[in-house]
C-alpha positions as CSV (number, residue, x, y, z in Angstrom):
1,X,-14.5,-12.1,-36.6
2,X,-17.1,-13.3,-33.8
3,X,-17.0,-11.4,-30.8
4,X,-16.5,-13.2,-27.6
5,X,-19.6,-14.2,-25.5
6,X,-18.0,-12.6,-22.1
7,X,-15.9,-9.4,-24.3
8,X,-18.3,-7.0,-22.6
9,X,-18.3,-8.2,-19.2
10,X,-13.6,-8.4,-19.5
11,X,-14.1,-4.6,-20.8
12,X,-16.1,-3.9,-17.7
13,X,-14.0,-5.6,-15.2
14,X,-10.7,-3.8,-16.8
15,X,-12.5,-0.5,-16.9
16,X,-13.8,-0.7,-13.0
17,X,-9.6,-2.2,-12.2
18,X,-8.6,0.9,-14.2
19,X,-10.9,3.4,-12.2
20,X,-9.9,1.8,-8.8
21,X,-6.0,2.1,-9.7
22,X,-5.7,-1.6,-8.9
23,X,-3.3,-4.3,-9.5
24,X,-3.4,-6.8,-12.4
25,X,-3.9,-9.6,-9.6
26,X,-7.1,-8.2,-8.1
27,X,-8.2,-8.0,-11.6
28,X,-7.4,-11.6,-12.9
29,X,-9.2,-12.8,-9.7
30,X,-12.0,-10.9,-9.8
31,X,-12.4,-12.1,-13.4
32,X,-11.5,-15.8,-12.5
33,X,-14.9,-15.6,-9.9
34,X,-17.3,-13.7,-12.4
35,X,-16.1,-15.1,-15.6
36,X,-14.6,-18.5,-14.3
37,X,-11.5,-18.5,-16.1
38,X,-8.1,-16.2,-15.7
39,X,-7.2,-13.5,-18.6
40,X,-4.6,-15.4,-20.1
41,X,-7.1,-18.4,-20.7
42,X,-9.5,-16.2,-22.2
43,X,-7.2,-14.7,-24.5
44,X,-6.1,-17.9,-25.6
45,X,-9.8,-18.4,-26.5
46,X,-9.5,-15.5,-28.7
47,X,-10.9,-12.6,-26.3
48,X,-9.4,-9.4,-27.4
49,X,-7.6,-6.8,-25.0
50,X,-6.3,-9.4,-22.7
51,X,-4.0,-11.1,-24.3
52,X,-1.0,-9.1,-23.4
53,X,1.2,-10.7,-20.3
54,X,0.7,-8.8,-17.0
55,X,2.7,-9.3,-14.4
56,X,0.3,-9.7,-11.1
57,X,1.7,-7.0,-9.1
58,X,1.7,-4.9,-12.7
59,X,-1.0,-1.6,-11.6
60,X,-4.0,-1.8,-14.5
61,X,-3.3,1.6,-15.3
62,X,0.0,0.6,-16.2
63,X,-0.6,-2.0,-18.4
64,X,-3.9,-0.1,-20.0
65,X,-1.5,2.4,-21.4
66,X,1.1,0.3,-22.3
67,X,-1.0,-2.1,-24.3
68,X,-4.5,-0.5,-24.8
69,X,-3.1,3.4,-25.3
70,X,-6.4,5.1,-27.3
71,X,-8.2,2.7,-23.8
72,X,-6.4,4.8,-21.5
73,X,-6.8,7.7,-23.0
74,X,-10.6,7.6,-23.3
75,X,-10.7,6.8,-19.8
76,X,-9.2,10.0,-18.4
77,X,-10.9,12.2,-20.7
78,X,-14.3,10.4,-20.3
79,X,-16.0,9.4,-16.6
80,X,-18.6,7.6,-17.5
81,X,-18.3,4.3,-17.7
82,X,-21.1,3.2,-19.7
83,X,-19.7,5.4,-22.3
84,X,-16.2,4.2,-22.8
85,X,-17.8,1.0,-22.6
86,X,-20.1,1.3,-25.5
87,X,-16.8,2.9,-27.3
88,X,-14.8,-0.1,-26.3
89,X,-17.3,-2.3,-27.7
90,X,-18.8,-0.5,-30.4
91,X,-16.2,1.3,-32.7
92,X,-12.6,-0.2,-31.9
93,X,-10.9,-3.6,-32.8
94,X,-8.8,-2.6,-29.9
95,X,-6.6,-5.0,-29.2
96,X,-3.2,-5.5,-26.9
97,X,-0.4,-3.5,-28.9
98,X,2.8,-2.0,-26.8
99,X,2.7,1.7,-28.3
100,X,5.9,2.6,-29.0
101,X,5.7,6.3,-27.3
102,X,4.7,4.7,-23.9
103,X,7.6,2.1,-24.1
104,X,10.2,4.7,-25.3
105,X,8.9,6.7,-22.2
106,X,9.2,3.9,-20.0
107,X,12.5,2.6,-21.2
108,X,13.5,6.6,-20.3
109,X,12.3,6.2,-16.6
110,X,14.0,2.5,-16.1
111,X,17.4,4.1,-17.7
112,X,17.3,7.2,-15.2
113,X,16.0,4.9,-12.7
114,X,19.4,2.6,-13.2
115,X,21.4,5.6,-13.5
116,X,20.5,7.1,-10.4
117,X,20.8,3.4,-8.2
118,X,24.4,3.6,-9.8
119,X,25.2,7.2,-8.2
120,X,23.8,6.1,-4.8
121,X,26.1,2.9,-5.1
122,X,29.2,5.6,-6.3
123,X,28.8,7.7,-3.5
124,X,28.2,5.2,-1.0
125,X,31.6,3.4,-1.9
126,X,33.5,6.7,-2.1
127,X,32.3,7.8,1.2
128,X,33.3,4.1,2.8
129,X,36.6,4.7,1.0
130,X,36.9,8.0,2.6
131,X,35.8,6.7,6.1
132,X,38.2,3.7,6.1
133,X,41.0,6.1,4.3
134,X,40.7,8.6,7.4
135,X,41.0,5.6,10.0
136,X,44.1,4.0,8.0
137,X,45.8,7.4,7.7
138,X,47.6,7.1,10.6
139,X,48.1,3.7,11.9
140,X,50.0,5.0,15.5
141,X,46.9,7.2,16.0
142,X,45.4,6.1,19.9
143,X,41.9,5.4,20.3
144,X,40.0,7.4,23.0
145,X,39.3,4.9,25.6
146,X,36.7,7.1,27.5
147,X,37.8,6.9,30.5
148,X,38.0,11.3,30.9
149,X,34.5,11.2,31.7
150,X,33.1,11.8,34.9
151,X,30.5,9.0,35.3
152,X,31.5,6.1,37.9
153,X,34.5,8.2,39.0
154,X,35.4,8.5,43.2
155,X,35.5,11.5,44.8
């Protein structure tokens, strides 16, 4: 397969995103003014490692090690770019593929992240149930009116 004109020049742009913790929308501008076209347009072109979908406020670190794992994982253990560049480049036909350990891992943070939304929303109904229970216990019960307080009073 024929490598894409502008491959090395995407693997550059995703590797300086990666190393800037950045957003996928700084990076598809930033390659929309150097390359003249968005990811999703070159990847219909057949350019590999961006044709996964990434939503823009999506961080590229993120979607690196969702959809480009053995990416990711060069680029902690490697801070040279130049070099995971030539890797990128050289000995991979990396391409955009979900690993399933890093979606099993994220599907374990949305379900505690759920789960943990629903005990904020238990607890905030029990204690409005216990609030409103108090006030209805005893419906004769006088309000204070304030008017024991010493402000505004003659002497």
């Amino acid at each position: 397969m024929k490598e894409h004109p502008l491959q090395r020049s995407w693997d550059a742009l995703l590797i300086l995103h990666w190393r800037r913790d950045n957003k996928f929308m700084a990076l598809s501008l930033h390659c929309k003014q150097m390359l003249g076209k968005y990811p999703n347009e070159l990847g219909k072109e057949g350019m590999i490692r961006c044709s996964a979908f990434a939503h823009p406020t999506t961080h590229v670190r993120v979607w690196v090690d969702t959809y480009l794992h053995p990416l990711n994982v060069k680029l902690w253990d490697i801070e040279d770019n130049k070099r995971v560049l030539d890797w990128c480049n050289a000995s991979t036909g990396l391409d955009c593929v979900a690993s399933r350990k890093v979606r099993k891992w994220q599907d374990e943070g949305t379900k505690k992240s759920n789960y943990g939304h629903l005990q904020m929303q238990v607890s905030s109904l029990a204690y409005d149930l216990e609030r409103a229970g108090n006030r209805m216990s005893n419906p004769n019960q006088v309000k204070a009116t304030g008017r024991g307080s010493k402000v505004g009073r003659k002497r």
